[in-house]
VOGU-3710 file (C-alpha; in Angstrom, 3 decimals, decimal comma):
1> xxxxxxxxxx> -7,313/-53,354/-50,201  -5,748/-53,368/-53,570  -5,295/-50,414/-55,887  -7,045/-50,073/-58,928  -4,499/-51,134/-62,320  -3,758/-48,206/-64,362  -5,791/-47,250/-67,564  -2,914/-47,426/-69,872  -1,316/-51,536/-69,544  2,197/-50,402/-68,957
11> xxxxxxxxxx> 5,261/-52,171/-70,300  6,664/-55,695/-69,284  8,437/-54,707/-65,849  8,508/-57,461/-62,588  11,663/-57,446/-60,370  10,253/-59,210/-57,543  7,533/-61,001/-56,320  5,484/-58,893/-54,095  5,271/-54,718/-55,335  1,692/-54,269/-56,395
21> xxxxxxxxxx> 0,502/-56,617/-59,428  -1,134/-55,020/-62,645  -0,215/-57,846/-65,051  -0,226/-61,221/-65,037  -0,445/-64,548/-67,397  -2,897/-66,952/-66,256  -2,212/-71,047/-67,571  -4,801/-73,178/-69,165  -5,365/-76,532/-68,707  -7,631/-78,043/-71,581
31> xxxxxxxxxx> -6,517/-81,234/-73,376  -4,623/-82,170/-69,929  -6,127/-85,161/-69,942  -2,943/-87,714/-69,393  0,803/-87,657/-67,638  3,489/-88,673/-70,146  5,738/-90,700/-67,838  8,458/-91,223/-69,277  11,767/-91,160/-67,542  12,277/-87,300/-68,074
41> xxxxxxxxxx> 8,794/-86,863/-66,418  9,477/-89,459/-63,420  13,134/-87,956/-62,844  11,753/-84,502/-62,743  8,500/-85,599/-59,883  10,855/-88,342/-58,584  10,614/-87,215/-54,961  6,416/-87,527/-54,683  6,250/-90,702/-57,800  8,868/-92,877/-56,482
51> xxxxxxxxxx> 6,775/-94,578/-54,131  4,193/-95,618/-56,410  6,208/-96,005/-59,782  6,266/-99,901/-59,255  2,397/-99,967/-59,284  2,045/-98,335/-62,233  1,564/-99,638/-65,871  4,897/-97,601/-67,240  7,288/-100,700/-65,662  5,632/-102,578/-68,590
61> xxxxxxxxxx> 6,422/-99,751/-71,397  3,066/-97,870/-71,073  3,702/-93,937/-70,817  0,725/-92,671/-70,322  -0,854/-92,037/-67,433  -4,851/-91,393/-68,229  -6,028/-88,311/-65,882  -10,335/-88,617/-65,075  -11,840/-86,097/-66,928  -14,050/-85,378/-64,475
71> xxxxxxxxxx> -10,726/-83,591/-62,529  -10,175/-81,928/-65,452  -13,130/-80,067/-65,096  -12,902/-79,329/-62,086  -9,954/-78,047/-62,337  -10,698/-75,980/-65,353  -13,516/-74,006/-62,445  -10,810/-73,881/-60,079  -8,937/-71,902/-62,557  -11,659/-69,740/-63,671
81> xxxxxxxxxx> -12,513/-68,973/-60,393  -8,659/-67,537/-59,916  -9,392/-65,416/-62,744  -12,119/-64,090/-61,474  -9,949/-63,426/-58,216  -7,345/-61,314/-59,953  -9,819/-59,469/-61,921  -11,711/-58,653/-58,936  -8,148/-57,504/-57,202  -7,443/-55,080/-60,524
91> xxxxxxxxxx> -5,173/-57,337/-62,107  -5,116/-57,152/-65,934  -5,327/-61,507/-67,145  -4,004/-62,467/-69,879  -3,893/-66,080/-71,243  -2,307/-68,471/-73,293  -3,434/-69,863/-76,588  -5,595/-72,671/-75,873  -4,345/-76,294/-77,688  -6,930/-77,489/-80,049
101> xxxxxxxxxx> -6,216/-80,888/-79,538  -4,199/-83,803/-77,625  -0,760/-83,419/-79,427  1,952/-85,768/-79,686  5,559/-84,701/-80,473  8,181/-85,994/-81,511  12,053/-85,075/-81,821  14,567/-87,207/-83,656  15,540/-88,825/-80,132  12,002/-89,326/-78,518
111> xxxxxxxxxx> 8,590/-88,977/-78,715  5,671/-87,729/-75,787  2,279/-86,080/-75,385  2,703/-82,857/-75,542  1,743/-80,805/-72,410  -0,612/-77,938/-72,299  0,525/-74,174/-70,789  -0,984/-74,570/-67,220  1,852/-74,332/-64,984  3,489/-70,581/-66,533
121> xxxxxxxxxx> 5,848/-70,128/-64,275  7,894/-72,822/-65,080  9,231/-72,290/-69,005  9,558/-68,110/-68,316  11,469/-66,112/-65,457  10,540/-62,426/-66,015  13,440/-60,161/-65,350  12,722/-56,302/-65,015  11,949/-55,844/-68,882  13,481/-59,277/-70,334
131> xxxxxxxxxx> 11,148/-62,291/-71,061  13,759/-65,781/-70,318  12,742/-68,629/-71,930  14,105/-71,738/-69,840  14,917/-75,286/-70,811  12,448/-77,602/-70,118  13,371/-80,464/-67,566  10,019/-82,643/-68,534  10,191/-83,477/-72,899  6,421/-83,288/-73,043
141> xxxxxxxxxx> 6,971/-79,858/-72,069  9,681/-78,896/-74,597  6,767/-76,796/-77,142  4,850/-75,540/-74,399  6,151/-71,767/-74,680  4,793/-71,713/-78,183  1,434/-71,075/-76,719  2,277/-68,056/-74,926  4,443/-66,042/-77,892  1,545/-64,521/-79,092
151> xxxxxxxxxx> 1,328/-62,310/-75,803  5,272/-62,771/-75,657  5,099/-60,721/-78,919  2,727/-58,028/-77,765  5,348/-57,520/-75,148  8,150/-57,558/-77,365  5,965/-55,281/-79,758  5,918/-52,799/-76,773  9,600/-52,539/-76,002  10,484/-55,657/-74,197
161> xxxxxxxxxx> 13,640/-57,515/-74,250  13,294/-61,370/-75,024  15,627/-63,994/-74,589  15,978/-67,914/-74,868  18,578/-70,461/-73,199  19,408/-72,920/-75,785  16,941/-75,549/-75,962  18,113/-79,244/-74,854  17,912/-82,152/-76,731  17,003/-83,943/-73,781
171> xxxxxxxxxx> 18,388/-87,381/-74,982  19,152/-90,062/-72,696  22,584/-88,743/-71,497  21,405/-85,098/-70,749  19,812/-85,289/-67,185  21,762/-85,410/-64,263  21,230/-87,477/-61,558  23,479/-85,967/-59,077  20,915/-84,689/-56,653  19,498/-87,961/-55,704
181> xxxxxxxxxx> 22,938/-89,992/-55,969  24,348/-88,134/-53,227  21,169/-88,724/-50,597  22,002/-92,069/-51,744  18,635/-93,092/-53,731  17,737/-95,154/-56,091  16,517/-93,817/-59,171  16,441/-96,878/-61,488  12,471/-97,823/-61,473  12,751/-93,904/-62,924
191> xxxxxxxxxx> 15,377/-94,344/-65,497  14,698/-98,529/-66,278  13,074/-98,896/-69,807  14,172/-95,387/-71,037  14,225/-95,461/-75,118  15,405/-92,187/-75,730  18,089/-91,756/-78,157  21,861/-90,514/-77,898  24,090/-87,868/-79,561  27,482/-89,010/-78,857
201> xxxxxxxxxx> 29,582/-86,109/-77,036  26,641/-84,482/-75,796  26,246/-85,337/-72,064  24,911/-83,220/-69,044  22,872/-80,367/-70,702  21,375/-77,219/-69,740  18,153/-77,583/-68,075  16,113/-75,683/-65,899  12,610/-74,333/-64,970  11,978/-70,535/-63,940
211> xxxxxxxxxx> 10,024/-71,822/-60,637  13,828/-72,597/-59,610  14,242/-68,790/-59,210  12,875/-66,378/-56,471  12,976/-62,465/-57,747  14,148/-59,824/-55,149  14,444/-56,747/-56,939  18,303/-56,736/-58,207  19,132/-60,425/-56,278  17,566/-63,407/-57,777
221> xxxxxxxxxx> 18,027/-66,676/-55,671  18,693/-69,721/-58,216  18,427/-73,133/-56,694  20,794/-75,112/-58,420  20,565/-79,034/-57,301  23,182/-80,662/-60,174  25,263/-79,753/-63,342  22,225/-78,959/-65,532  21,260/-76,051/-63,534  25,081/-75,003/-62,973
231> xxxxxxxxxx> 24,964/-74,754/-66,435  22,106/-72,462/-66,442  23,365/-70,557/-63,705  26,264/-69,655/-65,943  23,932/-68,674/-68,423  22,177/-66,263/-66,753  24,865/-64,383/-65,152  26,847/-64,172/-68,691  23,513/-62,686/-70,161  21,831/-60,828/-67,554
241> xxxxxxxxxx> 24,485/-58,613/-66,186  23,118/-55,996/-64,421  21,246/-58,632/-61,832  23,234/-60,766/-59,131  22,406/-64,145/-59,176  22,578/-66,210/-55,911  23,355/-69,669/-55,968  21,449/-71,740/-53,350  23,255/-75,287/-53,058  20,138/-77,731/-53,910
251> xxxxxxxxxx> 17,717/-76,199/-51,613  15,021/-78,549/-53,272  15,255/-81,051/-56,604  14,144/-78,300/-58,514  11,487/-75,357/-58,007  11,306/-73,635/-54,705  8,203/-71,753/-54,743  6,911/-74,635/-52,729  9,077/-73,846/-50,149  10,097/-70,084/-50,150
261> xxxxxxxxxx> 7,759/-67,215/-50,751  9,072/-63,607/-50,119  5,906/-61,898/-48,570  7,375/-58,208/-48,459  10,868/-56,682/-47,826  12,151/-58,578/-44,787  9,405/-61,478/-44,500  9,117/-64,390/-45,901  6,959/-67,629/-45,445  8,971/-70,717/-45,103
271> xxxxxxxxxx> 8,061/-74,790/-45,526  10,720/-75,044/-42,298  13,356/-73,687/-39,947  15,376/-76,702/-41,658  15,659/-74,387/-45,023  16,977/-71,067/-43,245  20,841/-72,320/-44,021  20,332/-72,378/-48,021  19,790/-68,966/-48,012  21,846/-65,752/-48,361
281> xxxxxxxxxx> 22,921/-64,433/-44,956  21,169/-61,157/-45,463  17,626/-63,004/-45,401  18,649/-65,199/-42,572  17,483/-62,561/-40,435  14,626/-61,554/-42,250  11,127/-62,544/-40,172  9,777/-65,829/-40,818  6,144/-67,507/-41,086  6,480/-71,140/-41,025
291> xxxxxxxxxx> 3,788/-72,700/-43,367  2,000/-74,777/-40,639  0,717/-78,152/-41,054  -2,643/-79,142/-43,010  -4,882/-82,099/-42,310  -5,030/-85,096/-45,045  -8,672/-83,761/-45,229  -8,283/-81,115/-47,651  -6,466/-83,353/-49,934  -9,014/-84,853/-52,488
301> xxxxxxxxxx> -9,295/-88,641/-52,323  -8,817/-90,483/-55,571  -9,355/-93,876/-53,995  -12,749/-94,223/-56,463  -10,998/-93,244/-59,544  -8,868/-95,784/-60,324  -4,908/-94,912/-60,120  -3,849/-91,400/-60,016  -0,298/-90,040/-59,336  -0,114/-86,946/-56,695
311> xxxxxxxxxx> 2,821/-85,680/-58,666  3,170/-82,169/-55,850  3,876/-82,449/-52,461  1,635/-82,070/-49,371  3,109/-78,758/-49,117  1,927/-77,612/-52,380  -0,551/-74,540/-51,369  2,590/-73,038/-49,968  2,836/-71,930/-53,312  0,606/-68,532/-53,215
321> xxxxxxxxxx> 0,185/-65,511/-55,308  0,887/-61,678/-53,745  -1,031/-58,916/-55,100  0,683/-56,860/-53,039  2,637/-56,175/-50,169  -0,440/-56,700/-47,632  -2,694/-59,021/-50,533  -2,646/-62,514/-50,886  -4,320/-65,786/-52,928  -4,544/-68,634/-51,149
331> xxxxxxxxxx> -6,232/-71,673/-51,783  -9,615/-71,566/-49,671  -8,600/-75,232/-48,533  -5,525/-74,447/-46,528  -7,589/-72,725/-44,241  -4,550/-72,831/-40,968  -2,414/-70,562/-43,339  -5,102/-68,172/-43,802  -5,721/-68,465/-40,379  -1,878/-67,653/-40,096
341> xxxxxxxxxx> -1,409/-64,568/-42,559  -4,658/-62,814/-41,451  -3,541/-62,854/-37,771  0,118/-61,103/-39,162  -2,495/-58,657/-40,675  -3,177/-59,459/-44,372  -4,964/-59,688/-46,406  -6,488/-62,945/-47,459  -7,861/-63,662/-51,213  -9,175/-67,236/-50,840
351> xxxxxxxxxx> -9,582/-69,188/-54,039  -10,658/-73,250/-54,199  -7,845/-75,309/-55,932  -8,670/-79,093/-55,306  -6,171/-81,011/-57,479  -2,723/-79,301/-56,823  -0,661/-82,464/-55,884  -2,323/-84,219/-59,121  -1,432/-81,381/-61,847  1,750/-80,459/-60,041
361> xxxxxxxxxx> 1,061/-76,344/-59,387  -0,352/-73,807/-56,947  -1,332/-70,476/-57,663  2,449/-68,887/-58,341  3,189/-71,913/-60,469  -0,282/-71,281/-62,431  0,551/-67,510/-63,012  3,822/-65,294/-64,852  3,451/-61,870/-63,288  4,389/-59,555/-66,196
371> xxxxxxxxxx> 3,735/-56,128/-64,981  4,451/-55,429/-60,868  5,079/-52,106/-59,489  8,544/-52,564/-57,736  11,687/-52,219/-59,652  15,528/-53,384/-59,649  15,998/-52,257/-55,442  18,428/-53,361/-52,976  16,645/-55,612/-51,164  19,155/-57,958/-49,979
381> x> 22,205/-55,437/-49,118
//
């Protein structure tokens, strides 16, 4: 079972994603109550919108997508009822600021709904003692950090090391299309009726979400899918020296903790064999746990609210949380990978998360593990 956190909250420290867990930020979800689909937003979930982007109001210049508020709730328990996991594991919670209203935003090239600070992992990457702020992909997302500097600070406060990559523009010129270009898609319903400004010169930016990252101790595997996030990689290997950054040629569109989740030193859990050859050779031969398949019944259906988008994938509650080496959370309704990890001998922390496709995150996306155990080791060597 899981250790008890220390009395004293230690400093920001997380190298990896597995030592023991003491700290972690936790995402809200209030005022969620819409999608802002515009073409930054359907670029970014092209993969899982695309086949239902025709059907939707958007082709007709309407950009937002209304989300039930009855989900909302619901997924406001489902969240709660994660706290309530990690508190119950020893894990100190901390959360965001909550939003005190819808917001709209607006920069001199565009305009959105703003989005609120559910899915954590995805504007930070937490690197030993260094807080990265990362360049949002998705405009609505572009303030959403604000709402977690005032624990940002109490880190920083403490000793911590905080950094920002510059923050895009995102006009019409700066996202690259390269990833889906070369499997030969067509990504014009996405891009068709986009009203975003330009700033001549500009071009390609930097752009790029921390769930593209996996942590393992002094390696950290970046999945870089087109020039945005080769700019990024740059980035973080001029200005985080002492890691090594490993480049994994566009394993997925963007984040890969839907598909790759290092379970301890020398395990991993895996969507497929199919995704072996994107990694480094030294975790080739690490053990594998192939996520296995769910049934369509433990996906809610929407059919009686009207039309909602399953922005995730099917393959969504991959995406778990280690408390430790041995100590998972896992959503309660993927209950054949539970099945799976308890035979290998963990164990299981089952939480309910009904509407991951619809808001787009799993447990690591919902979460920013501050404070783990493990430090800067050769895990890859």
């Amino acid at each position: 079972m899981p250790q008890p956190a220390p009395a004293s909250p230690p400093a920001l420290n997380s190298f990896d994603e597995f030592t023991r867990l003491d700290q972690v930020i936790l995402g809200r979800a209030e005022h969620y109550n819409a999608h802002h689909t515009d073409t930054s937003w359907r670029l970014f979930f092209y993969d899982n919108v695309a086949p239902v982007l025709g059907r939707h109001a958007n082709a007709s210049g309407e950009e937002l997508l209304p989300i039930p508020g009855q989900l909302v709730d619901e997924l406001n328990e489902d969240i709660a009822g994660l706290a309530d996991a990690l508190t119950g594991c020893g894990v100190k919670v901390l959360r965001p600021a909550t939003p005190g209203k819808d917001i709209d935003i607006r920069s001199p090239h565009w305009d959105a709904r703003a989005t609120p600070p559910l899915n954590v992992r995805d504007q930070t990457i937490i690197l030993g003692n260094t807080i990265v702020e990362t360049p949002p992909h998705v405009r609505a997302r572009i303030f959403e950090n604000d709402l977690l500097k005032p624990v940002f600070y109490r880190y920083y406060r403490d000793g911590a090391n905080w950094l920002s990559m510059p923050r895009p523009a995102l006009t019409r010129d700066s996202l690259d299309t390269a990833y889906f270009t070369r499997k030969n898609l067509d990504v014009s319903r996405a891009t068709d009726g986009e009203s975003a400004g330009v700033i001549e010169g500009l071009g390609l930016e930097m752009v790029f979400d921390g769930a593209q990252c996996m942590r393992l101790g002094r390696d950290v595997l970046v999945n870089v899918a087109n020039h945005n996030h080769e700019l990024a990689l740059r980035w973080l290997r001029d200005n985080i020296r002492d890691l090594r950054f490993h480049r994994l040629d566009a394993m997925a569109d963007n984040h890969i903790d839907s598909v790759l989740v290092p379970l301890r030193p020398g395990l991993m859990l895996l969507r497929s064999p199919a995704y072996l050859k994107y990694l480094p050779k030294a975790m080739q031969s690490w053990d594998v746990i192939y996520a296995p398949e769910t049934d369509d019944s433990n996906f809610p259906d929407y059919s009686d609210l009207g039309f909602v988008i399953p922005i995730g994938s099917r393959y969504m509650d991959i995406n778990l949380l280690s408390i430790d080496e041995n100590t998972v959370v896992v959503n309660s309704l993927y209950p054949e990978l539970i099945q799976v990890l308890e035979g290998r001998g963990f164990t299981v922390v089952p939480v309910r998360h009904r509407h991951r496709r619809l808001f787009g995150g799993g447990f690591h996306c919902f979460t920013l593990d501050t404070v783990r155990r493990g430090g800067p080791e050769d895990y890859l060597s």
